[in-house]
C-alpha positions in Angstrom: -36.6 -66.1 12.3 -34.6 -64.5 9.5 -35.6 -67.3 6.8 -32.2 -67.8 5.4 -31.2 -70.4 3.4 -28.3 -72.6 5.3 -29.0 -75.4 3.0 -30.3 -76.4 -0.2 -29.2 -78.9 -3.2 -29.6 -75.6 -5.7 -26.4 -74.0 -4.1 -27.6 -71.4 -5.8 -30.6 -70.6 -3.0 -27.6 -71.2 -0.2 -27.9 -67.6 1.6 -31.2 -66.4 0.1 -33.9 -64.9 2.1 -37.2 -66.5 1.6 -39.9 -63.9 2.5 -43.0 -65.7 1.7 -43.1 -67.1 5.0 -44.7 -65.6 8.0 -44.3 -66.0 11.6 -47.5 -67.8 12.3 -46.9 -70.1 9.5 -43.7 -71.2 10.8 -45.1 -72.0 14.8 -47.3 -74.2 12.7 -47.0 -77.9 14.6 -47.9 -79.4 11.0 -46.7 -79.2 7.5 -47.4 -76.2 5.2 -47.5 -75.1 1.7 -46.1 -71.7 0.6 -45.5 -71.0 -3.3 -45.5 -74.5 -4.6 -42.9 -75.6 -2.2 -43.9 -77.9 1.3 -42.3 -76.5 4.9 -42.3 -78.2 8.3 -40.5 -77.3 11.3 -39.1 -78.3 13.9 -37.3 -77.4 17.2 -38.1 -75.7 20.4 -42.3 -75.5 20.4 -43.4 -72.3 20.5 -40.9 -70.7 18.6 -39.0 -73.4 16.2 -35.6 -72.7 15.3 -35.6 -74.2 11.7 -37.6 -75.5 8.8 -37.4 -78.1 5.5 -39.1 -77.3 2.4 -39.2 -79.9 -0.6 -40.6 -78.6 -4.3 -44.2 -79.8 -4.8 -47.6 -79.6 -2.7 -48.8 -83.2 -2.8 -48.9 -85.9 0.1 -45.6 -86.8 -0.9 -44.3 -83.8 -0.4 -45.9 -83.5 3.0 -44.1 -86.7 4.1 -40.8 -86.0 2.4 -40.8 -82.6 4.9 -41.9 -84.1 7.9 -39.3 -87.0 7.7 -36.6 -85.4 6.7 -37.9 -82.9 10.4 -37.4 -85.6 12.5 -34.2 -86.8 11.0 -32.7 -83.3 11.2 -34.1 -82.6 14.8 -32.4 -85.9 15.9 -29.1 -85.0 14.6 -29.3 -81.7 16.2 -30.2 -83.3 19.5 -27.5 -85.5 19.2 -25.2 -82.2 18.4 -26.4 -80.5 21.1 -25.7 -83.3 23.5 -22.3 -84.1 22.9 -21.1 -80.7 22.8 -23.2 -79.2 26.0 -20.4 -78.1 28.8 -23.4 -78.7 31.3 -23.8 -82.4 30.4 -20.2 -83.4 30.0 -19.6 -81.9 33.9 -23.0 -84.4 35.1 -21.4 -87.1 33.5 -17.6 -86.7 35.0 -19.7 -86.3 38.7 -21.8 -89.3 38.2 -18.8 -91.2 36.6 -20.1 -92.1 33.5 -17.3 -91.2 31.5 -14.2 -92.9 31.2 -11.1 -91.6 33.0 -9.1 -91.4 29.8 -11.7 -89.8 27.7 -11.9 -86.8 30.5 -9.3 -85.1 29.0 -9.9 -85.1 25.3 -13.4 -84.2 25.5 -12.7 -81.4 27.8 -10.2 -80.5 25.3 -12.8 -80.9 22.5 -15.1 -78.8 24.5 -12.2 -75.7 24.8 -12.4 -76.5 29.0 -8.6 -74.7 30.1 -6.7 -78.1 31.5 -4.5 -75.8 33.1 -6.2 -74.5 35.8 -7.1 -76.0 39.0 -10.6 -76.7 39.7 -12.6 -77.6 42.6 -15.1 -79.8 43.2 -17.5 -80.1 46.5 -19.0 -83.2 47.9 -22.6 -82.7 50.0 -23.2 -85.3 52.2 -26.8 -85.1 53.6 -27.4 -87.1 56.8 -30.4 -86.2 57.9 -33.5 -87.9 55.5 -35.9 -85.0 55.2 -39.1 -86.0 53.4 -39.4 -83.7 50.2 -43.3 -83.7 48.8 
């Protein structure tokens, strides 16, 4: 959306602006080419959050981009994952955390351990047929 720079190996370009590249080019599902450099990118379809560029215009180029997309989207999956409040409460209520890891992840994800909290337990005991 801005077209800043977060990461480059010139870290001279860290923090530049890079106009050449439009809207439209960027919702593109493929790979593009813009000034002699190849972008793909990736995120949440319709509106990506990021892009890679690699120098050149060839096939190899194209490849180079679109691998190093899914390598990056993965790790910011994985990111967003481990540190999602959301997730880490499902897993505590369907027990699939440890006991002893309940603490320092809720730590790690700045929960306050101080307070008391409350949780409620539904039991349905009428089966209701929901089509």
């Amino acid at each position: 959306e801005t077209s800043v720079i977060i990461a480059c190996s010139e870290l001279g370009r860290i923090g530049e602006v890079n106009d050449s590249i439009t809207a439209e080019s960027f919702a593109a599902p493929g790979t593009f080419v813009v000034n002699g450099y190849t972008y793909k990118s990736f995120g949440n379809r319709p509106r990506p959050e990021y892009a890679v560029f690699v120098s050149g215009n060839d096939p190899e180029a194209a490849r180079y981009a679109s691998l190093l997309a899914i390598s990056l989207s993965t790790i910011k999956q994985y990111y967003d994952e481990k540190y999602d409040r959301g997730n880490f409460i499902k897993n505590v209520i369907l027990d699939n955390i440890l006991p002893g890891d309940i603490y320092l992840k809720a730590r790690e994800l700045r929960f306050n351990t101080e307070i008391s909290r409350v949780c409620l337990l539904i039991k349905i005991t009428n089966k209701t047929d929901i089509s």
